[in-house]
Chimera marker file (.cmm) of the C-alpha trace (Angstrom):
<marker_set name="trace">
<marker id="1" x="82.698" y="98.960" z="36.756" r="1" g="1" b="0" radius="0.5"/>
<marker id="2" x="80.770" y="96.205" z="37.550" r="1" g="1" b="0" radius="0.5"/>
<marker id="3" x="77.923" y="94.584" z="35.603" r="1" g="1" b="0" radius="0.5"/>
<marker id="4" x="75.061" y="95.979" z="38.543" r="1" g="1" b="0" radius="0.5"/>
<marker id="5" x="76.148" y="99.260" z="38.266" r="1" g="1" b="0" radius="0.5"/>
<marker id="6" x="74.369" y="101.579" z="35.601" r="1" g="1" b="0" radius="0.5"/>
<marker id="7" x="75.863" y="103.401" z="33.082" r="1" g="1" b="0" radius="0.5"/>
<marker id="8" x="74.984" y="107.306" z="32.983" r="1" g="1" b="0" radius="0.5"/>
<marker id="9" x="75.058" y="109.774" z="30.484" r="1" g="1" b="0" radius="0.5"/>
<marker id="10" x="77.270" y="113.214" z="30.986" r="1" g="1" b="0" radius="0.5"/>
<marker id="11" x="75.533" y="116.346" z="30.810" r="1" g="1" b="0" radius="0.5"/>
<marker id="12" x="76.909" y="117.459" z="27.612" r="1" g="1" b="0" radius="0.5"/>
<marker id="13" x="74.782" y="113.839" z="26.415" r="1" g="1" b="0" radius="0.5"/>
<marker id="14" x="71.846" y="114.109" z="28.355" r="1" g="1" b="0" radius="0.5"/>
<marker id="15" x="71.597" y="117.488" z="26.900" r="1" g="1" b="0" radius="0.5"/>
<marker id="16" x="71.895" y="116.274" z="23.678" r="1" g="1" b="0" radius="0.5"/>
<marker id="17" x="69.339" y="113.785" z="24.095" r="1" g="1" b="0" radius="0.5"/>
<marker id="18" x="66.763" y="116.479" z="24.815" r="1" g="1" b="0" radius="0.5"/>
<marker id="19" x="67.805" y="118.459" z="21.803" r="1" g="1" b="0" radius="0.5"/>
<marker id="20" x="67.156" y="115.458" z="19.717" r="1" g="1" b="0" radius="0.5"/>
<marker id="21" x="63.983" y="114.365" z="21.463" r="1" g="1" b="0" radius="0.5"/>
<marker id="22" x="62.446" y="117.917" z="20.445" r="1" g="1" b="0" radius="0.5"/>
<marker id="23" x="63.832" y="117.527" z="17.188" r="1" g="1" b="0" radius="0.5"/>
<marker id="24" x="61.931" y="114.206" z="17.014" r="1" g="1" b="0" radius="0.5"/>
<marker id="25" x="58.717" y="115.874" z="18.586" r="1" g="1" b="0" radius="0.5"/>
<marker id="26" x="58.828" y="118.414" z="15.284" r="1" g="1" b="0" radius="0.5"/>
<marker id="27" x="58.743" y="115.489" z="12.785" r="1" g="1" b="0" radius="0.5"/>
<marker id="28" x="55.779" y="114.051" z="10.989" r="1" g="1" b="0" radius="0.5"/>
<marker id="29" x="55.193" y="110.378" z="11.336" r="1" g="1" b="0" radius="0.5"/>
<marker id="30" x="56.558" y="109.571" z="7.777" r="1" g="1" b="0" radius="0.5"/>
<marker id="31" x="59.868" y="111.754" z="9.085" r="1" g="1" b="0" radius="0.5"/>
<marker id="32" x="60.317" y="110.058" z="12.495" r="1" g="1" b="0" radius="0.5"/>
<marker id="33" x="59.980" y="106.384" z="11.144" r="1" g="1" b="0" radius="0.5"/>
<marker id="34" x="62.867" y="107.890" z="7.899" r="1" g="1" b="0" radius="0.5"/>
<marker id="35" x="64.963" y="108.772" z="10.397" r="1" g="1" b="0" radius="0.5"/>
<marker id="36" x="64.421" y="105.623" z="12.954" r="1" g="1" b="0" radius="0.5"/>
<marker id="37" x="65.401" y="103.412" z="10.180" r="1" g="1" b="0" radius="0.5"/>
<marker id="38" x="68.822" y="105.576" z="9.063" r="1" g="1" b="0" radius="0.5"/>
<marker id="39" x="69.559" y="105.723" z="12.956" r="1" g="1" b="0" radius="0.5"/>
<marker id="40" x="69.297" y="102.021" z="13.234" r="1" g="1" b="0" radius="0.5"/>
<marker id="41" x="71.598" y="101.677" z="9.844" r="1" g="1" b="0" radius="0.5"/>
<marker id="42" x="74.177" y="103.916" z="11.440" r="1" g="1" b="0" radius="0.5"/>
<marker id="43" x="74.228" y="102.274" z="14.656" r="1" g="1" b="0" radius="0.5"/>
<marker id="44" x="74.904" y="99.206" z="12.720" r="1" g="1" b="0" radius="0.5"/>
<marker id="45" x="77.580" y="100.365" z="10.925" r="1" g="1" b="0" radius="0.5"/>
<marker id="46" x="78.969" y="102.121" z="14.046" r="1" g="1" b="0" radius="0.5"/>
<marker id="47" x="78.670" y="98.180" z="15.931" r="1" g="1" b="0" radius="0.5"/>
<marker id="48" x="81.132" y="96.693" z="12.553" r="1" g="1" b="0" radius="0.5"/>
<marker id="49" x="83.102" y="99.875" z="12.642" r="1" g="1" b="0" radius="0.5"/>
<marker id="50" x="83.944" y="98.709" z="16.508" r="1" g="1" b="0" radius="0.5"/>
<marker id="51" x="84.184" y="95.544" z="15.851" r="1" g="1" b="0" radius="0.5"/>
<marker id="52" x="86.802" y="95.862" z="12.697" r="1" g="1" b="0" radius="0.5"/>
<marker id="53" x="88.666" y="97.978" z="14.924" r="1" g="1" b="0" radius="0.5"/>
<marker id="54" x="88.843" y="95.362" z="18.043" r="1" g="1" b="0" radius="0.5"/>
<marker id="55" x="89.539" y="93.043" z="15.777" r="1" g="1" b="0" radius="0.5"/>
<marker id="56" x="92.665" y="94.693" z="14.329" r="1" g="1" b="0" radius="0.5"/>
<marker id="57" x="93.777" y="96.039" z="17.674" r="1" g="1" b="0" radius="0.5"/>
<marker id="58" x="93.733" y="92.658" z="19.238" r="1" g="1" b="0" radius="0.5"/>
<marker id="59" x="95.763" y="91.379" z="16.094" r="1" g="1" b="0" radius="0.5"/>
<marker id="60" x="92.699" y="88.821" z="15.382" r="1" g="1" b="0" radius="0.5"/>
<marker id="61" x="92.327" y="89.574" z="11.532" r="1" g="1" b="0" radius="0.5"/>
<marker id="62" x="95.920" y="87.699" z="11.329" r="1" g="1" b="0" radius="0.5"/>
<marker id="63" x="96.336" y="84.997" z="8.819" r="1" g="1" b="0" radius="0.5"/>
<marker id="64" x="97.955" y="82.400" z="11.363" r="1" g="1" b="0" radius="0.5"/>
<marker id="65" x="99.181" y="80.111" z="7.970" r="1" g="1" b="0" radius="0.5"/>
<marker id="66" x="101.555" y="82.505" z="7.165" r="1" g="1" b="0" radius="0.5"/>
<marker id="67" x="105.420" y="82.394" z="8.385" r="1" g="1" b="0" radius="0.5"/>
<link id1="1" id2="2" r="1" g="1" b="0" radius="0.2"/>
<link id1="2" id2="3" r="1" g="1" b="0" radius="0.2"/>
<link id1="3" id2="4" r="1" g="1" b="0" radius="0.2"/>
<link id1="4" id2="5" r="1" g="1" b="0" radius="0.2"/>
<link id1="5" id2="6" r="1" g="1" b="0" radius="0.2"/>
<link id1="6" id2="7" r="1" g="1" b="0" radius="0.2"/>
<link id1="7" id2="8" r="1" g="1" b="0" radius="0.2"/>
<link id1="8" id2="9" r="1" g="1" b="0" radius="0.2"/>
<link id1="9" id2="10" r="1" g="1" b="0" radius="0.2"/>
<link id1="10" id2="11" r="1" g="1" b="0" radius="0.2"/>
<link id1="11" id2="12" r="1" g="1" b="0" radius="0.2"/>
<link id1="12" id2="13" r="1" g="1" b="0" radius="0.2"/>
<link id1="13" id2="14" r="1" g="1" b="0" radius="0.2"/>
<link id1="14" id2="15" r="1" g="1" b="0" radius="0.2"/>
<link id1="15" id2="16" r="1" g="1" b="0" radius="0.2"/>
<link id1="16" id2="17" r="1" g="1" b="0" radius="0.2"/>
<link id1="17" id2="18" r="1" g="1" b="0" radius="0.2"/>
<link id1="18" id2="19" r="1" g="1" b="0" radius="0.2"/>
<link id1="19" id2="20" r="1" g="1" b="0" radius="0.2"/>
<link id1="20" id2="21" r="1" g="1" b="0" radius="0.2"/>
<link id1="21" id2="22" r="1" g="1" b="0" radius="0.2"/>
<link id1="22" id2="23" r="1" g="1" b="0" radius="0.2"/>
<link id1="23" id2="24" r="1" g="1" b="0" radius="0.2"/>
<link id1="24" id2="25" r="1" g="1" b="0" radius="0.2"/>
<link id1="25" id2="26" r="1" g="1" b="0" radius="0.2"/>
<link id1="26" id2="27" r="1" g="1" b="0" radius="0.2"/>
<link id1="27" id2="28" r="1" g="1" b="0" radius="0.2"/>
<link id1="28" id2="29" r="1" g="1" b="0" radius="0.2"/>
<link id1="29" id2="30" r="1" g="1" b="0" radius="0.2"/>
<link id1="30" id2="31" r="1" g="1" b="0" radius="0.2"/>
<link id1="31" id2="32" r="1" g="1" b="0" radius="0.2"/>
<link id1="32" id2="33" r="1" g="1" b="0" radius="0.2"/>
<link id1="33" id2="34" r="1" g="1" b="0" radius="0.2"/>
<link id1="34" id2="35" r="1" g="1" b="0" radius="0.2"/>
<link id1="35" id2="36" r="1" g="1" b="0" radius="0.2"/>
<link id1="36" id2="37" r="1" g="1" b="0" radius="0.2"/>
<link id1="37" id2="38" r="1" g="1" b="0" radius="0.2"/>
<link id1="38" id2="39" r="1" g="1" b="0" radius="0.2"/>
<link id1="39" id2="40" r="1" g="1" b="0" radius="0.2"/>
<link id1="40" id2="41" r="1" g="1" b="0" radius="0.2"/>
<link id1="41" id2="42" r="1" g="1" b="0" radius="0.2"/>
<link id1="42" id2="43" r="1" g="1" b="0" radius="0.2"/>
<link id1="43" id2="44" r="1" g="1" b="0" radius="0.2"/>
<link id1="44" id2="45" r="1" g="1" b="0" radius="0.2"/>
<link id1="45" id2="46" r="1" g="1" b="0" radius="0.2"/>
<link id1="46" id2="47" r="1" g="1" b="0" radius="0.2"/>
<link id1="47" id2="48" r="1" g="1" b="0" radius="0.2"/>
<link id1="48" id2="49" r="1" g="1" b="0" radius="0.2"/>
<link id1="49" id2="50" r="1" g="1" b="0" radius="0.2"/>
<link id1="50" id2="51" r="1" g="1" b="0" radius="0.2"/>
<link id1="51" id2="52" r="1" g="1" b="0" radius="0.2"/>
<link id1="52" id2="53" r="1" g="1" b="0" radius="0.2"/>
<link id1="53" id2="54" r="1" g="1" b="0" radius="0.2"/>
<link id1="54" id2="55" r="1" g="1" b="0" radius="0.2"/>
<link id1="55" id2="56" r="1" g="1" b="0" radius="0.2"/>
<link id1="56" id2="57" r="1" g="1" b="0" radius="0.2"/>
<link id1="57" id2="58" r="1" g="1" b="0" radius="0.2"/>
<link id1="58" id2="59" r="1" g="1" b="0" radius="0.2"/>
<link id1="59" id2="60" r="1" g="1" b="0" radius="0.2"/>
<link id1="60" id2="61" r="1" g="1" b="0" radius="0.2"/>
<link id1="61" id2="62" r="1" g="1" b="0" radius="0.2"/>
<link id1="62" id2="63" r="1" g="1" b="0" radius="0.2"/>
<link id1="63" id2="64" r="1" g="1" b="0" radius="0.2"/>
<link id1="64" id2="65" r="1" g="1" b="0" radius="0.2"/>
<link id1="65" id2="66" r="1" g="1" b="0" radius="0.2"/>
<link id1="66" id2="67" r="1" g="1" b="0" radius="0.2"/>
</marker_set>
């Protein structure tokens, strides 16, 4: 895939996304800007939870001093 092209979401997600957005529509203010900031935390964690992972997988958490 190149770098123009645009990534789309599946059904199953773009379903999910709607599901969520009314979810969000039912929240007070003091809810929707809770949740924003644990959303943002967990996509956080989810970027070093990827990250660890690539790291390990492309064998770059080796310690090159030893034998």
């Amino acid at each position: 895939m190149g770098m123009d092209q645009e990534i789309e979401l599946t059904l199953e997600q773009e379903f999910s996304l709607r599901n969520f957005a009314d979810m969000v529509q039912q929240m007070s203010r003091e809810q929707a800007q809770e949740f924003l900031i644990e959303q943002h935390r967990l996509m956080m964690l989810q970027k070093t939870m990827y990250q660890e992972i690539l790291r390990h997988e492309w064998k770059l958490d080796l310690d090159f001093a030893s034998p």
